[in-house]
C-alpha atoms as an extended CHARMM CRD file, in Angstrom:
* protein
*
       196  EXT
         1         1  UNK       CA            -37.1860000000      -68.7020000000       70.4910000000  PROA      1               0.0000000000
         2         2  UNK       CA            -35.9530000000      -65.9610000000       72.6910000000  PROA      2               0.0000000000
         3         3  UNK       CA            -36.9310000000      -62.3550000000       71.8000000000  PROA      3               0.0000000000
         4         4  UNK       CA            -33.4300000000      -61.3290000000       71.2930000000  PROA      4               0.0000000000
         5         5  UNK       CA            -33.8680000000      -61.9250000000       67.8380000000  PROA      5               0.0000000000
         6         6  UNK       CA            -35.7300000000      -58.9610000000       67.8220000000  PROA      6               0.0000000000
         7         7  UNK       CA            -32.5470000000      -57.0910000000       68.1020000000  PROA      7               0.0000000000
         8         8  UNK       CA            -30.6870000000      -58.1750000000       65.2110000000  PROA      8               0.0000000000
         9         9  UNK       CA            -30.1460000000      -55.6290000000       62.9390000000  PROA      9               0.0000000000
        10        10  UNK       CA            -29.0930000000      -52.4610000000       63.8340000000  PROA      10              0.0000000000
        11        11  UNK       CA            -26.7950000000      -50.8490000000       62.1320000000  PROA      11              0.0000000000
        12        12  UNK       CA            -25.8300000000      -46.9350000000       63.3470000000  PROA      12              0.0000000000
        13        13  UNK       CA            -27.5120000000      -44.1990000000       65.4860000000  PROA      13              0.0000000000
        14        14  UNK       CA            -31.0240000000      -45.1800000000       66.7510000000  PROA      14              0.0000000000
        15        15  UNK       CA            -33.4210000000      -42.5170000000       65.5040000000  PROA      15              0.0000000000
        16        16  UNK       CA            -34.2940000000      -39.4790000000       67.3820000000  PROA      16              0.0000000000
        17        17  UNK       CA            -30.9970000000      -39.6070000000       69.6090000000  PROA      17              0.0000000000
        18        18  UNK       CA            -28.6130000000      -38.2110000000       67.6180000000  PROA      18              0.0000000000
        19        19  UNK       CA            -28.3130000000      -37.0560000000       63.9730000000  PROA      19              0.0000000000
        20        20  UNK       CA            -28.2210000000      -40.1650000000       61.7860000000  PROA      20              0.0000000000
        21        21  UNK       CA            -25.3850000000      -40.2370000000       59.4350000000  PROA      21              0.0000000000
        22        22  UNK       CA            -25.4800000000      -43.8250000000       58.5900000000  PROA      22              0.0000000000
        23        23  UNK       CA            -28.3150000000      -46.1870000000       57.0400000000  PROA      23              0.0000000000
        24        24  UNK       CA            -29.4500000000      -48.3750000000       59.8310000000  PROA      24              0.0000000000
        25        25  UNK       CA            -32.0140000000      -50.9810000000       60.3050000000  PROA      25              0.0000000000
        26        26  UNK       CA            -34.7090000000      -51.1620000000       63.1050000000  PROA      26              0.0000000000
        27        27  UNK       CA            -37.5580000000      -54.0290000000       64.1170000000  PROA      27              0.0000000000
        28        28  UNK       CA            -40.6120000000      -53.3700000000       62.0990000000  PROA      28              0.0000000000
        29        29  UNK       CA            -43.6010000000      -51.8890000000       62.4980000000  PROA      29              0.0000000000
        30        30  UNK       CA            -47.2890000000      -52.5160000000       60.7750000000  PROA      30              0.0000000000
        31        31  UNK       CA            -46.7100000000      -49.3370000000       59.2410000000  PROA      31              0.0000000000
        32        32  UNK       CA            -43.4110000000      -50.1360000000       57.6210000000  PROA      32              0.0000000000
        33        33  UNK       CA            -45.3830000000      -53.0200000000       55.8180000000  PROA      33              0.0000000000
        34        34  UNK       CA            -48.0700000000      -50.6260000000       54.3970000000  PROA      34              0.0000000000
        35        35  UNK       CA            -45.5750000000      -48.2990000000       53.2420000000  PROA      35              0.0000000000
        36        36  UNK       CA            -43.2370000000      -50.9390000000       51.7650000000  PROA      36              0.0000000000
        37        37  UNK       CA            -46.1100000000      -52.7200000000       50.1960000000  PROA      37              0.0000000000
        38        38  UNK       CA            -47.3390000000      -48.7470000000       48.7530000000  PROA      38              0.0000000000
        39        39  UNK       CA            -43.8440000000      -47.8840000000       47.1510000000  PROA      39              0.0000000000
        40        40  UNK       CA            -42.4370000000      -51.6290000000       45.8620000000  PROA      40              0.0000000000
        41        41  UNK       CA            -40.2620000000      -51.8480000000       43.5390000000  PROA      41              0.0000000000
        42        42  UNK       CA            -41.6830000000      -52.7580000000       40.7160000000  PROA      42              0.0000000000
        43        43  UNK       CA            -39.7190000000      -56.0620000000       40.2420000000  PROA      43              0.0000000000
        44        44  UNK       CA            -40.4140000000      -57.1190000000       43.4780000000  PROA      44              0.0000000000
        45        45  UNK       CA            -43.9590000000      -56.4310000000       43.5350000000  PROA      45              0.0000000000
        46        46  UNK       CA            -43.6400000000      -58.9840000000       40.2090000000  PROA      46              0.0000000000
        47        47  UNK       CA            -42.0450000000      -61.9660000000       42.0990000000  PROA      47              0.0000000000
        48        48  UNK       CA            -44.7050000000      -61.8110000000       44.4550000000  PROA      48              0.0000000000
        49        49  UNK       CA            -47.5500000000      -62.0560000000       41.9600000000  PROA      49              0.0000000000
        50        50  UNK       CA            -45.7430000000      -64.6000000000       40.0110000000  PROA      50              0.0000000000
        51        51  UNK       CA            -45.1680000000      -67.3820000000       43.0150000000  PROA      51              0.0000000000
        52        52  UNK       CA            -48.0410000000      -66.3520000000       44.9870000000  PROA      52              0.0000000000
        53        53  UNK       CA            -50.8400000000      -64.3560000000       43.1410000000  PROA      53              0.0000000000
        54        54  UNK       CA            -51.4530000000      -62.0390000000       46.7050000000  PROA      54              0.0000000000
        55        55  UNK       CA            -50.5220000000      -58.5910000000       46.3440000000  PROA      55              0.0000000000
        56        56  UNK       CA            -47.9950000000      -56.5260000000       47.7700000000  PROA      56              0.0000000000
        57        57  UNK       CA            -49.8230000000      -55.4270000000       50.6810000000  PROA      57              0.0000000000
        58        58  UNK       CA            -51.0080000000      -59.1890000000       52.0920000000  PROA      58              0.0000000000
        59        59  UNK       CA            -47.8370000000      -60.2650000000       51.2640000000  PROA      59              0.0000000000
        60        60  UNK       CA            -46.0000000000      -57.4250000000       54.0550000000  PROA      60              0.0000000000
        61        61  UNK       CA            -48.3290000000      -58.1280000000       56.5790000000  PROA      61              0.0000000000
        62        62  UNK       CA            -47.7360000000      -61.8340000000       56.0380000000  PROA      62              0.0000000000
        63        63  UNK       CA            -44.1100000000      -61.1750000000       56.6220000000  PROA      63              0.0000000000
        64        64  UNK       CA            -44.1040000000      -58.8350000000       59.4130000000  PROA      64              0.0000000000
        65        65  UNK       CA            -46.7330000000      -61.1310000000       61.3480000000  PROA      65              0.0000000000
        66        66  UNK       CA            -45.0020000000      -64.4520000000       60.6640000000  PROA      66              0.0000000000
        67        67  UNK       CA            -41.5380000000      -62.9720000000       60.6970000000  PROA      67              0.0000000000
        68        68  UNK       CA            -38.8820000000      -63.3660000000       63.3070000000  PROA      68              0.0000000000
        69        69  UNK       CA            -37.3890000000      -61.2340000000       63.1240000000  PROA      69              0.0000000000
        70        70  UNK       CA            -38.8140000000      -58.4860000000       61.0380000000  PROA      70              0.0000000000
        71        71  UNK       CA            -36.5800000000      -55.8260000000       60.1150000000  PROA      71              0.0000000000
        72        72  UNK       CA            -36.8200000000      -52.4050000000       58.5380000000  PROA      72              0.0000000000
        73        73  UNK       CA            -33.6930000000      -51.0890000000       56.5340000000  PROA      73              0.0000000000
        74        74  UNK       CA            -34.1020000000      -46.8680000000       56.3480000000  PROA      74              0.0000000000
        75        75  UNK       CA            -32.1390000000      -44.9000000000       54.9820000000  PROA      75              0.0000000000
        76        76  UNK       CA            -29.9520000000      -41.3810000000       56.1450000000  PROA      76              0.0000000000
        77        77  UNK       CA            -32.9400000000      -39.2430000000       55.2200000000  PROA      77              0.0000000000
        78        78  UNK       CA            -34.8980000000      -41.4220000000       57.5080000000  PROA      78              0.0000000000
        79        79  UNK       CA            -37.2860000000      -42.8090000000       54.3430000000  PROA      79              0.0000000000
        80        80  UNK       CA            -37.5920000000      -46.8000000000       54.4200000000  PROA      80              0.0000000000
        81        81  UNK       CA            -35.7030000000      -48.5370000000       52.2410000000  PROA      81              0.0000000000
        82        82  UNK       CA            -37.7210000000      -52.2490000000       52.4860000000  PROA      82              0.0000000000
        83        83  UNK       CA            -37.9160000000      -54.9930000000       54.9750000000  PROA      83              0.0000000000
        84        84  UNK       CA            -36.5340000000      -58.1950000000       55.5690000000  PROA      84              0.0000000000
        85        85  UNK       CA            -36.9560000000      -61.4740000000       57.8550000000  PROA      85              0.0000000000
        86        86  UNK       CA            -37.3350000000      -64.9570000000       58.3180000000  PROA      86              0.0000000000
        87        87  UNK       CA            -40.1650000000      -66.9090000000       58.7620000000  PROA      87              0.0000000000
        88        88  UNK       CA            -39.3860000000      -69.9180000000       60.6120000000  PROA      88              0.0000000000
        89        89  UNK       CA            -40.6090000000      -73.3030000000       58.8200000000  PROA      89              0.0000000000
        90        90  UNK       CA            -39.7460000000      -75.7440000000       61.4350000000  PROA      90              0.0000000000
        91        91  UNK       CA            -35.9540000000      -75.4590000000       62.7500000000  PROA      91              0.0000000000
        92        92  UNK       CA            -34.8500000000      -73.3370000000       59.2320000000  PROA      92              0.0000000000
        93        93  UNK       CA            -36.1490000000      -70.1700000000       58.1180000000  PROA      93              0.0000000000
        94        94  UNK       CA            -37.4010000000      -68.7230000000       54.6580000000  PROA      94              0.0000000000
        95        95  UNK       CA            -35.2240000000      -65.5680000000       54.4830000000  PROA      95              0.0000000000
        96        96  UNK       CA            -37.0510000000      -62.7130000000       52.2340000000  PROA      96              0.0000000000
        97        97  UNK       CA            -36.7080000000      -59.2750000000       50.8420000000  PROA      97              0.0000000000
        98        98  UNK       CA            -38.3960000000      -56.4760000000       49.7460000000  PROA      98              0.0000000000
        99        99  UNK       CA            -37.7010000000      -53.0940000000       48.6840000000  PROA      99              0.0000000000
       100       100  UNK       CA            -38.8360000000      -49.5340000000       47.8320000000  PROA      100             0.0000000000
       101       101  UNK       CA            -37.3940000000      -47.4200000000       45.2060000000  PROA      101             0.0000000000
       102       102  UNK       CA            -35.6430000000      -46.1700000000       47.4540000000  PROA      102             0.0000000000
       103       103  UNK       CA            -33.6450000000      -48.7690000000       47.9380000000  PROA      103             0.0000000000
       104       104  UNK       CA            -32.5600000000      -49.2470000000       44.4590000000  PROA      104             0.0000000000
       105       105  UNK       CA            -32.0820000000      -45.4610000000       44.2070000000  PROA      105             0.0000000000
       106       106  UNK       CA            -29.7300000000      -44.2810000000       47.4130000000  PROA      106             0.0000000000
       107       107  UNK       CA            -26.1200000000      -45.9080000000       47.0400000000  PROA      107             0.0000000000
       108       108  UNK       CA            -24.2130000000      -44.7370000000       49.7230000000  PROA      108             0.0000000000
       109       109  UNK       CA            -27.2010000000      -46.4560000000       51.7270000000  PROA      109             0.0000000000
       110       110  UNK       CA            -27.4620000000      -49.7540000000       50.2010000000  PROA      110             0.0000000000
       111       111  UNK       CA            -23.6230000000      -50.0600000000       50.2470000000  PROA      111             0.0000000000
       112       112  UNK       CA            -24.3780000000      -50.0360000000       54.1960000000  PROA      112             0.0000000000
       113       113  UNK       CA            -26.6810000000      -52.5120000000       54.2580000000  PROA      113             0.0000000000
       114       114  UNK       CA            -24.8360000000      -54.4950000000       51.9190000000  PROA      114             0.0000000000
       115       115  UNK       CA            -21.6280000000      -54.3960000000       54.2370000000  PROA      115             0.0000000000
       116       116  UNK       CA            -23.6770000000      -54.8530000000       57.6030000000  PROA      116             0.0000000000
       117       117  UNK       CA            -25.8570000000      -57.6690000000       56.3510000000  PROA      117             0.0000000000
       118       118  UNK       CA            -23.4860000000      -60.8890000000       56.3610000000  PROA      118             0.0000000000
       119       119  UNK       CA            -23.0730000000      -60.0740000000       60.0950000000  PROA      119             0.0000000000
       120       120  UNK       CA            -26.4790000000      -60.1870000000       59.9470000000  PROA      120             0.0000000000
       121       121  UNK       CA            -26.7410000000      -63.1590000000       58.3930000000  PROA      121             0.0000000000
       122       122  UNK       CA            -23.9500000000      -65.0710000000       61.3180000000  PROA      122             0.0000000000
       123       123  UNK       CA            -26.0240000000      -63.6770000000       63.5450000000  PROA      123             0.0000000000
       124       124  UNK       CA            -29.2950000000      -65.8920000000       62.1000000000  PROA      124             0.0000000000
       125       125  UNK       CA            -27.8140000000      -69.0710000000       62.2340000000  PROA      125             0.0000000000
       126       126  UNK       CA            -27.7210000000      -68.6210000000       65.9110000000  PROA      126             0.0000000000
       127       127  UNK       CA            -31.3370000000      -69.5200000000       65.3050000000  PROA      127             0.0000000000
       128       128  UNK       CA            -32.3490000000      -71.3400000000       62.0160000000  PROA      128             0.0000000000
       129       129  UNK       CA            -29.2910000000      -73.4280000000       61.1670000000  PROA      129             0.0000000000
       130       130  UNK       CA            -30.7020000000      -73.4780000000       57.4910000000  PROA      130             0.0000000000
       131       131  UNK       CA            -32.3230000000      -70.3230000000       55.4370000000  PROA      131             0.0000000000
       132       132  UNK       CA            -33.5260000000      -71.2120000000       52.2410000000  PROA      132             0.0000000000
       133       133  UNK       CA            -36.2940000000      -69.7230000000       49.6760000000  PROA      133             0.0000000000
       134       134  UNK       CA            -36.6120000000      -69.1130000000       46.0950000000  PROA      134             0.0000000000
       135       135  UNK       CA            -36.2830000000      -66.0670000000       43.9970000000  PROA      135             0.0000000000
       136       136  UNK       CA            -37.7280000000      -65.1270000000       40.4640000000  PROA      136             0.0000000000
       137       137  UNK       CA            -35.1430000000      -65.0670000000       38.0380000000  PROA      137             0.0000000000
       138       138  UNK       CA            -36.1660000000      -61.8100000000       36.3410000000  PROA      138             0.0000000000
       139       139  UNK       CA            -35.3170000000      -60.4210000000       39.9820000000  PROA      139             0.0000000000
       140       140  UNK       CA            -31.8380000000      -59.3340000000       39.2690000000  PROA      140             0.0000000000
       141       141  UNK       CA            -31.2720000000      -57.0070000000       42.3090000000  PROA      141             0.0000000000
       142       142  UNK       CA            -32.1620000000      -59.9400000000       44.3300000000  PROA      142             0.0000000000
       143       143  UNK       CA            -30.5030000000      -62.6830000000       42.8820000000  PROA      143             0.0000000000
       144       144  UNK       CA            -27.0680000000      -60.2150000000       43.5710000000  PROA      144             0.0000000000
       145       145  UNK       CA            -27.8450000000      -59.9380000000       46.7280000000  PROA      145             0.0000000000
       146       146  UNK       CA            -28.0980000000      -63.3020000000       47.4440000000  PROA      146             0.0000000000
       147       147  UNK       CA            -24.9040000000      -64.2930000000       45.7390000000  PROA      147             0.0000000000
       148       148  UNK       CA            -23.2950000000      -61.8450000000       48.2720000000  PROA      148             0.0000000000
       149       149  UNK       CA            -24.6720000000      -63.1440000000       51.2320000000  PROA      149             0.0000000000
       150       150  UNK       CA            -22.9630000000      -66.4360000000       49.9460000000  PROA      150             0.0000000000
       151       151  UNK       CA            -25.8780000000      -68.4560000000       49.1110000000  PROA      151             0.0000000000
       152       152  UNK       CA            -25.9860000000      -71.5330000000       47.1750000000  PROA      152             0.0000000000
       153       153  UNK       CA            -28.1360000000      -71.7790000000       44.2550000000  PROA      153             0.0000000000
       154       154  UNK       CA            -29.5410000000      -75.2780000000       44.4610000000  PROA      154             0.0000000000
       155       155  UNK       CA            -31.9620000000      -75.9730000000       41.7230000000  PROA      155             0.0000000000
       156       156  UNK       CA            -33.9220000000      -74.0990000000       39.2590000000  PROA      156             0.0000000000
       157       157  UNK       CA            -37.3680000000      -74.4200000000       38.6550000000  PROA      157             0.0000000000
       158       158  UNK       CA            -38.7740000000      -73.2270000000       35.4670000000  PROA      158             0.0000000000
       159       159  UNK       CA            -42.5560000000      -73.2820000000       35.9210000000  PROA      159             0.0000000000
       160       160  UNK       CA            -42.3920000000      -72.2460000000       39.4070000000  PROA      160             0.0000000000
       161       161  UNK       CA            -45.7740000000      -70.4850000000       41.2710000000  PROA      161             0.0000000000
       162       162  UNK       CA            -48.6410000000      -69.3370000000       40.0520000000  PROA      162             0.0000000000
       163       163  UNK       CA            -47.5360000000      -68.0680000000       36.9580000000  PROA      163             0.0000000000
       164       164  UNK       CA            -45.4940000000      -71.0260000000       36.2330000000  PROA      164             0.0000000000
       165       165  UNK       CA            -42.2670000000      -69.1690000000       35.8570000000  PROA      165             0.0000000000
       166       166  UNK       CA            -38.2590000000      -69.5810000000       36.3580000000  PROA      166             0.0000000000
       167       167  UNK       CA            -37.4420000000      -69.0730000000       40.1150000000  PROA      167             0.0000000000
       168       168  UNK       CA            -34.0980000000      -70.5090000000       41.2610000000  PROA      168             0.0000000000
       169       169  UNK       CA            -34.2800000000      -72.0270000000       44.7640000000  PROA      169             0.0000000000
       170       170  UNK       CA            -31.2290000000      -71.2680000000       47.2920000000  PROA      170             0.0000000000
       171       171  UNK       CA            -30.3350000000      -71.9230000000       50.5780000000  PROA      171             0.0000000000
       172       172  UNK       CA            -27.4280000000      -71.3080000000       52.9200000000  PROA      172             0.0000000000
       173       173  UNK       CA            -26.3050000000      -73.8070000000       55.8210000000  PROA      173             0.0000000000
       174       174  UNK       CA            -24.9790000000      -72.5290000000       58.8730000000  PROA      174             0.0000000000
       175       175  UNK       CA            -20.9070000000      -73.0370000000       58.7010000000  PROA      175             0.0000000000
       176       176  UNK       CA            -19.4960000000      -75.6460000000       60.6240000000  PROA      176             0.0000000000
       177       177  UNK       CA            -16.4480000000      -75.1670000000       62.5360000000  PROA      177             0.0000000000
       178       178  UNK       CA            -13.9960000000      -77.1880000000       60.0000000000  PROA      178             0.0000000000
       179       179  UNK       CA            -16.3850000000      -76.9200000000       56.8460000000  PROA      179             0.0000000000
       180       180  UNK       CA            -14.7430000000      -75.4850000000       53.8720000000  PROA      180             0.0000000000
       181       181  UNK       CA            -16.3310000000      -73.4690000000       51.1400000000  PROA      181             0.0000000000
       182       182  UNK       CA            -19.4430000000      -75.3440000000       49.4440000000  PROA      182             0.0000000000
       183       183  UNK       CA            -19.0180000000      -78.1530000000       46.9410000000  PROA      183             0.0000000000
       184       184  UNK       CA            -17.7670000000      -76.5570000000       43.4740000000  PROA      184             0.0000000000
       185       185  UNK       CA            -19.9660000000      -79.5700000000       41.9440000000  PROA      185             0.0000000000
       186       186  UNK       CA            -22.6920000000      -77.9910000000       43.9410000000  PROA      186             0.0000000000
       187       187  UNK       CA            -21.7840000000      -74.5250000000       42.7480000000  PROA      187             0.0000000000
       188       188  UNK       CA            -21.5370000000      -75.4150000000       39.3390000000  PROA      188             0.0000000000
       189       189  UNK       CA            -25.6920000000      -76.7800000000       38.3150000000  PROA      189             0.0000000000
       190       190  UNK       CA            -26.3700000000      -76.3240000000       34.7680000000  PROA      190             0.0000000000
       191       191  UNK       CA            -28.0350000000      -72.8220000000       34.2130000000  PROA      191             0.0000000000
       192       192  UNK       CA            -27.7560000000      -71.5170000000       38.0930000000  PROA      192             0.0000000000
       193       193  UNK       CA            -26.4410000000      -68.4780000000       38.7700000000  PROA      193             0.0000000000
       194       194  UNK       CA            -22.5890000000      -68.1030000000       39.1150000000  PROA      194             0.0000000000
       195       195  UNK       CA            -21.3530000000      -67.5730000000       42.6090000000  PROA      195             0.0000000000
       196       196  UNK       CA            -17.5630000000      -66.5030000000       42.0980000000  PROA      196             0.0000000000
């Protein structure tokens, strides 16, 4: 895969050479893990005990080592907000999340992200026609998130991972030229998620 991946995500000023006024969103570094996996939000640092067992801080260096790419969202004040990236699994990707308090706690930054990231997300497909993964259903921030990015909630599992709980599994295809929107029967599986 080319290493322009690696420059997907930014969003605004690149640090250091101007004032930032905007959230943006740079390539990671092992540091980023560390301090993502030190300041988790609590409900993420949950999902990843109850599908994997491994704790927070294996599970960021998993991700930025596997990852491509391997972003870092941070907000205005320059604080890091979480990560995100895709770990490719043959020609798709497992797409994945997590966040600081901060994240949940600066608005005017998330909303950035939040506006930036489907471009993001077009941008992807240009290498993993598929992303796909699962998400805890207790994860509410997440499973938002992912209903805004437009994916498609395809089964759920209720004794999912290592603590045998519900997780809902989702993926999103890249669009086709003529597709339309995605099946309302497929939409509509008893006890997903709504995606209207």
């Amino acid at each position: 895969m080319p290493d322009a991946i690696s420059g997907v995500g930014r969003l605004a000023a690149k640090q250091g050479t101007k004032a930032v006024t905007e959230a943006y969103q740079r390539p990671s570094t092992i540091h980023d893990a560390r301090y993502v996996a030190d300041n988790m939000r609590a409900e993420d640092a949950a999902e990843l005990q109850a599908c994997s067992g491994i704790p927070p801080d294996e599970a960021m260096l998993l991700g930025f080592f596997h990852s491509k790419p391997c972003m870092t969202m941070v907000a205005r004040d320059g604080r890091i907000m979480g990560m995100w990236g895709v770990t490719p699994e043959g020609t798709a990707g497992r797409i994945w999340m997590l966040g600081t308090e901060k994240m949940s706690n600066m608005r005017q930054d998330k909303r950035v992200f939040l506006r930036k990231a489907r471009a993001q997300l077009e941008l992807l497909f240009n290498h993993y026609p598929v992303l796909f993964n699962w998400v805890d259903a207790r994860n509410v921030v997440h499973v938002r998130w992912l209903q805004h990015m437009g994916f498609t909630f395809v089964a759920k599992h209720p004794e999912w991972g290592v603590e045998r709980r519900l997780f809902y599994e989702f993926v999103r295809i890249k669009p086709c030229v003529n597709q339309q929107q995605s099946s309302p029967a497929l939409r509509s599986l008893s006890g997903l998620p709504r995606q209207d």
